[in-house]
C-alpha positions as a Markdown table, in Angstrom:
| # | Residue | x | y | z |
|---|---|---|---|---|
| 1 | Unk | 167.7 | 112.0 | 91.7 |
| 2 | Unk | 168.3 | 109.3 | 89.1 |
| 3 | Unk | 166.5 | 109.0 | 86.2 |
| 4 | Unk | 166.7 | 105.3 | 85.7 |
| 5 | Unk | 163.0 | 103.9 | 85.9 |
| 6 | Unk | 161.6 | 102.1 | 89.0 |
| 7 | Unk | 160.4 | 98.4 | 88.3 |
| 8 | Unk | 159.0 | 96.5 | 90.9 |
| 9 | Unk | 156.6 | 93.6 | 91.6 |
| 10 | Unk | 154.6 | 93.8 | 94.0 |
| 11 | Unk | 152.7 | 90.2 | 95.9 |
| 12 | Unk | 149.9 | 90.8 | 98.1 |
| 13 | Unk | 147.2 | 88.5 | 99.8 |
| 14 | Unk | 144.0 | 89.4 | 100.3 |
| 15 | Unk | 141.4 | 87.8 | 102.7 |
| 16 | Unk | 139.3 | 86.0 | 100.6 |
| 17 | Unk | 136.0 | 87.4 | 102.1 |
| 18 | Unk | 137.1 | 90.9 | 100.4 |
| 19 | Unk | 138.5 | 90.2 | 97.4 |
| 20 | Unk | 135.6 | 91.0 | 94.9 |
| 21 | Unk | 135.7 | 94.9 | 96.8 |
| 22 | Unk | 139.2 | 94.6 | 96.9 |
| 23 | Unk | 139.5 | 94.0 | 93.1 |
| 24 | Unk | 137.6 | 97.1 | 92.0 |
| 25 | Unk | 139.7 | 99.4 | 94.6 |
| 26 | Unk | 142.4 | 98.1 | 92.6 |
| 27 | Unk | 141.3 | 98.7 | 89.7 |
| 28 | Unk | 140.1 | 102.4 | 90.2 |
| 29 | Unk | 143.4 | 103.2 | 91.7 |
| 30 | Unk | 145.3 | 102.0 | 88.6 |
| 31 | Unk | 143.1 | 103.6 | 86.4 |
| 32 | Unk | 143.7 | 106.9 | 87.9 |
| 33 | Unk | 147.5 | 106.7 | 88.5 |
| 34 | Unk | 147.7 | 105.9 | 85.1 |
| 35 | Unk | 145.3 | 108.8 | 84.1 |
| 36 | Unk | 146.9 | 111.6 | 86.4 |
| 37 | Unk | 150.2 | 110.8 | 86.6 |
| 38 | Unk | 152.9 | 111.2 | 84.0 |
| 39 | Unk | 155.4 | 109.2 | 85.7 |
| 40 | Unk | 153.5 | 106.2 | 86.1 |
| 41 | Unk | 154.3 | 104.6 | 83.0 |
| 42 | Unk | 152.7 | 100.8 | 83.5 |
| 43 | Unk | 150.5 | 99.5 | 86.4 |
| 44 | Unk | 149.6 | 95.8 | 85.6 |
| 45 | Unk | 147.6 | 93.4 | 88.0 |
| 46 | Unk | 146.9 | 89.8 | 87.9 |
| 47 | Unk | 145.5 | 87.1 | 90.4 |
| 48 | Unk | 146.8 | 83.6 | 90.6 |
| 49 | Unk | 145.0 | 80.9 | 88.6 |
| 50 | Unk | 144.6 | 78.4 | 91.6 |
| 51 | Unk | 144.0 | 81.2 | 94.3 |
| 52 | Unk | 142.6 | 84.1 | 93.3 |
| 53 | Unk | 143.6 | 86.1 | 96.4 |
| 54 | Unk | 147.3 | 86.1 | 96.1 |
| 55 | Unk | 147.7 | 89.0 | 93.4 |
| 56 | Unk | 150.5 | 90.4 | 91.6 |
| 57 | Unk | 151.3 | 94.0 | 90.4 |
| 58 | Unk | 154.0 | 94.9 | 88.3 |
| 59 | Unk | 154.6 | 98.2 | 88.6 |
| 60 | Unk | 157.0 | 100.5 | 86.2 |
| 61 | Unk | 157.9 | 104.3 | 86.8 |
| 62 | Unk | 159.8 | 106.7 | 84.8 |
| 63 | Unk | 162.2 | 107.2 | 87.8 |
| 64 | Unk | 162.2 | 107.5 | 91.9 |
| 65 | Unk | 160.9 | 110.7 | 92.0 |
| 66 | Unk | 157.7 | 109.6 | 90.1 |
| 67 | Unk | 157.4 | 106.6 | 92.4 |
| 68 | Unk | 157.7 | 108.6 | 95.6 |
| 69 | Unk | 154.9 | 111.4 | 94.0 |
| 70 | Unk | 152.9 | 108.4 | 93.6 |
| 71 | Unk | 152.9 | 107.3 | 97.1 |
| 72 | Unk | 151.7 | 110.7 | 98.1 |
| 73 | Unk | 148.8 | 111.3 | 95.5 |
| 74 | Unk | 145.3 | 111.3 | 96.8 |
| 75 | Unk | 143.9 | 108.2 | 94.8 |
| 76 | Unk | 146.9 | 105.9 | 96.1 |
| 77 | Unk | 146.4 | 107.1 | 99.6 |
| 78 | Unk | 142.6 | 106.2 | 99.1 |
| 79 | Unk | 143.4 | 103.4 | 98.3 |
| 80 | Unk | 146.3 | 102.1 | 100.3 |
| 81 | Unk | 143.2 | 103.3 | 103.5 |
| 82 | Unk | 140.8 | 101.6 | 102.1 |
| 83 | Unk | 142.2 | 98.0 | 101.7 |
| 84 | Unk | 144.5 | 98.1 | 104.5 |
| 85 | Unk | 142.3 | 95.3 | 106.3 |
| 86 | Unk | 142.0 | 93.3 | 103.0 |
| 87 | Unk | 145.6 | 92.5 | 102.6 |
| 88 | Unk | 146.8 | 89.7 | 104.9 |
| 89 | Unk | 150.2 | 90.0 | 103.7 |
| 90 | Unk | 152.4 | 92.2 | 101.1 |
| 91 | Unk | 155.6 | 91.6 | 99.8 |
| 92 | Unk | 157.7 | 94.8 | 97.5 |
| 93 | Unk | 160.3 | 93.0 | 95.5 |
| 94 | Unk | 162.8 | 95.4 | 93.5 |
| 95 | Unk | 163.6 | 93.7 | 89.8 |
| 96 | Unk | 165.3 | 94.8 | 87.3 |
| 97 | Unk | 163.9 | 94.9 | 83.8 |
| 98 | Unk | 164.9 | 92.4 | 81.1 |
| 99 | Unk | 162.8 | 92.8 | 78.0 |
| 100 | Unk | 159.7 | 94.8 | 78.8 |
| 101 | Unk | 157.8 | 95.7 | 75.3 |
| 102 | Unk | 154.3 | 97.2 | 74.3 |
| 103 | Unk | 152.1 | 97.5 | 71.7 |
| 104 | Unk | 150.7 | 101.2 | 70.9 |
């Protein structure tokens, strides 16, 4: 497999009525991808301003491999089960990376 990193974006919609649970299944699952799994190198997660419930993940991995062990680890699957009747609509968009930088 290639060893070129995965960067994708990732724009969901959740019904309104579950958003505050919704939130914190979110925000449990990226805490534990990025505590258990080496390949997951950035998980970031934002709402829109105006509507609240149309979020956006940006979502970096060291490679495919990584982002298909992701998809199969127990905290993702929890999650992906648990908010599959919160999200109204989901939209994977493949980009490729133009300046991405960190602080330590």
């Amino acid at each position: 497999m290639s060893r070129k990193p995965i960067v994708r974006m990732a724009e969901l919609e959740i019904d309104p009525d579950t958003l505050e649970t919704y939130r914190a299944l979110l925000t449990e699952e990226i805490e534990a991808s990025l505590a258990l799994e080496d390949g997951v190198l950035s998980l970031s997660a934002v709402s829109i301003r105006d509507s609240p419930n149309r979020i956006r993940i940006l979502e970096v991995y060291a490679d495919q491999e990584a982002y298909e062990a992701h998809l199969r680890t127990p905290h993702f699957l929890k999650y992906k089960n648990q908010t599959a009747q919160m999200v109204t609509s989901l939209t994977l968009v493949e980009v490729d990376p133009i300046a991405m930088r960190a602080k330590p």
